[in-house]
N, C-alpha and C positions, 0 to 999 in steps of 0.2 A: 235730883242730883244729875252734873252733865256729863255726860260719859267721854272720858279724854279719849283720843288715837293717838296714839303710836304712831311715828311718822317710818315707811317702810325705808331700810338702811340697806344698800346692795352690799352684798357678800363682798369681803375682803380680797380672797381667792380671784375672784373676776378682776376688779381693779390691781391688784399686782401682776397677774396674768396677761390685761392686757398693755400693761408699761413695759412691761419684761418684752412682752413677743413685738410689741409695735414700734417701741422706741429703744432698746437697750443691745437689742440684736444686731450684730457686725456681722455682717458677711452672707446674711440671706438674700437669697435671687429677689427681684421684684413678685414672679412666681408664688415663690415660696411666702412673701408673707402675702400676697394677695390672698393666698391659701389660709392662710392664719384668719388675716382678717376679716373674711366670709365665714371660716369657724366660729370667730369670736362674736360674730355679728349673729351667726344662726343661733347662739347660745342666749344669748343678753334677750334675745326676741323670744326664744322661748320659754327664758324667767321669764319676763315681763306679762306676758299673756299668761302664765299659769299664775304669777302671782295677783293679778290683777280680777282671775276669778274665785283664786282662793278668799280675795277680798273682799266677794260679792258684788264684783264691778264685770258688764258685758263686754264682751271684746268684737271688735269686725273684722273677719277673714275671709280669706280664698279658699273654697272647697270644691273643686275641682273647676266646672264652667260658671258658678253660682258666688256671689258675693252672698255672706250672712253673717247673722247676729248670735253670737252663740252663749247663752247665761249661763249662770253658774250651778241653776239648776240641773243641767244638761240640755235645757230647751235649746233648738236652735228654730232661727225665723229668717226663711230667702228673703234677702232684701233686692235686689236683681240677680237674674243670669243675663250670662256675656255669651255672645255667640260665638265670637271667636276670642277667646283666651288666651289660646295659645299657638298665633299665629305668629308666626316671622315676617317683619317684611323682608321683601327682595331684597331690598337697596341694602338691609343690612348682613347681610348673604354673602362669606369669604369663600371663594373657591382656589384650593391650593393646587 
């Protein structure tokens, strides 16, 4: 017999949440939902990546100078290190 899937349904709460804060809101500074939108953005990516190995599916991240593969076993596997990661360039350098 063929084992059906379930197709994964994003929570309700996310999608209301982000109509409410991204589209429905009068009067927030550009600031302020930039603000939102990098919360809402950090949120959705961190379902994503948990759901994704609760489903027995590897995910690819940044862990510190190291690109890896992390399963859902808990295995993780270096796929490259970056020398510099987390370098600025000048050019993009505001001094007030």
């Amino acid at each position: 017999m063929s084992k059906t899937i379930k197709p994964n349904v994003r929570p309700r709460f996310l999608v209301q949440r982000c109509t409410q804060l991204t589209c429905n809101r009068v009067g927030l500074s550009s600031d302020e939902q930039s603000e939102q939108i990098k919360e809402l953005a950090r949120k959705a990516t961190t379902y994503a990546a948990n759901d994704a190995l609760k489903n027995g599916r590897a995910i690819t991240i940044q862990q510190g100078n190291d690109i890896v593969k992390k399963f859902p076993d808990g295995r993780i596997e270096v796929i490259k290190t970056l020398e510099n990661a987390f370098v600025v360039p000048k050019k993009l350098v505001y001094e007030l």
